[in-house]
C-alpha positions as CSV (number, residue, x, y, z in Angstrom):
1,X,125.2,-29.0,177.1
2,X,126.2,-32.5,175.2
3,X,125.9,-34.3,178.9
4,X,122.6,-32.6,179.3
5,X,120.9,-33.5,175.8
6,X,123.0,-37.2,175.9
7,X,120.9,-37.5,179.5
8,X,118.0,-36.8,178.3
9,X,118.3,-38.8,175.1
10,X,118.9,-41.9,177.5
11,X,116.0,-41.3,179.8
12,X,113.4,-40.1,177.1
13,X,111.8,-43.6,176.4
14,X,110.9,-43.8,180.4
15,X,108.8,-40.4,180.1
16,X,107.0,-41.6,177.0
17,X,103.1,-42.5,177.3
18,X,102.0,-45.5,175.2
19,X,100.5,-44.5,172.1
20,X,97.6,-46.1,170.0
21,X,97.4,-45.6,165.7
22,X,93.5,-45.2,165.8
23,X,93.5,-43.3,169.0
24,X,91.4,-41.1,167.6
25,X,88.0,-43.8,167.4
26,X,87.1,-46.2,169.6
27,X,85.5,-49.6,169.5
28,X,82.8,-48.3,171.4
29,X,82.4,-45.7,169.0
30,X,81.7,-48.0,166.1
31,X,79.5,-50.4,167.7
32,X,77.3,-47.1,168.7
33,X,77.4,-46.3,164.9
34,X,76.5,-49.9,164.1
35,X,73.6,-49.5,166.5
36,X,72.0,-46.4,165.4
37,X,72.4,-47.0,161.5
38,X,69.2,-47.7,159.5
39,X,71.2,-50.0,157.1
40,X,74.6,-51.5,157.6
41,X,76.0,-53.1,153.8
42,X,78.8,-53.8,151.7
43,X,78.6,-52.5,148.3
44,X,79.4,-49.8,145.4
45,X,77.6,-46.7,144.4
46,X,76.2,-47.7,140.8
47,X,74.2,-44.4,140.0
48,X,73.4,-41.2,141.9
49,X,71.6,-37.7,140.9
50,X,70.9,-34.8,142.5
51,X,67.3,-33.3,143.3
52,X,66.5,-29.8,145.0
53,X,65.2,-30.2,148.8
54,X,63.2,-27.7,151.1
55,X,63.4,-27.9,154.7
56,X,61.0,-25.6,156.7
57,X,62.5,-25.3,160.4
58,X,59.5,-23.6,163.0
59,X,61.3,-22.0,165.8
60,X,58.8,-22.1,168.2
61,X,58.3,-18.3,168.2
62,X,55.7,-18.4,165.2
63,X,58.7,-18.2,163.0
64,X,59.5,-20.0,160.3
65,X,63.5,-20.3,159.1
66,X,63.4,-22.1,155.1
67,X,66.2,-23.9,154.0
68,X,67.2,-24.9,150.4
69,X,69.4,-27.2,149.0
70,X,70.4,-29.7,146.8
71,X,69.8,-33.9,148.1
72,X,72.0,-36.6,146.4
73,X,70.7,-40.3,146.0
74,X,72.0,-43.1,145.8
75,X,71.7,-46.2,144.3
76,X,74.2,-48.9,145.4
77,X,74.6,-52.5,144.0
78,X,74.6,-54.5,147.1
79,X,77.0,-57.1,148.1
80,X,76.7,-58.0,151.7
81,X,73.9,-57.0,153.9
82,X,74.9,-57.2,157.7
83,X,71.7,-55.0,159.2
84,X,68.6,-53.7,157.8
85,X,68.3,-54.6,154.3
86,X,66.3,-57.6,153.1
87,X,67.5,-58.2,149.6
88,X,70.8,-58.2,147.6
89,X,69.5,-56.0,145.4
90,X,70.0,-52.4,144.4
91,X,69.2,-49.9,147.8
92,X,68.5,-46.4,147.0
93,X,69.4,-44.2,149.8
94,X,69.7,-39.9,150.3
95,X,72.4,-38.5,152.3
């Protein structure tokens, strides 16, 4: 048994795939992200509040499905804008 595991411990690194620390994104992943977002900035979250939403969903079927909920905004002091934000200013946004 100590020939068999001292064996395997020797040939181990040769059966090993390569492995990656952020092989869980990719590069094309982020530029799609990049791509699709409305605004792209570097900043801090200054102020935010919460506000009750509605959402009415028609299902085609002349049903309708009503949602509630709560919406949070925003408000961000902005320090770098890189896509879709005209001034350094504060940028109030929902998510």
């Amino acid at each position: 048994m100590k020939i068999f595991a001292a064996i395997l411990f020797i040939i181990s690194p040769f059966l090993m795939e390569n492995v990656s620390a952020c092989s869980c994104s990719s590069i094309a992943a982020i530029y799609d992200s990049y791509n699709g977002a409305e605004a792209v900035f570097i900043g801090k979250v200054i102020d935010s509040k919460d506000l009750e939403a509605e959402e009415i969903l028609n299902t085609g079927e002349g049903k309708e499905i009503k949602f509630e909920g709560k919406e949070r905004i925003f408000n961000f002091e902005v320090k770098e804008v890189f896509k879709g934000i005209k001034k350094k200013s504060e940028k109030q946004m929902s998510l």
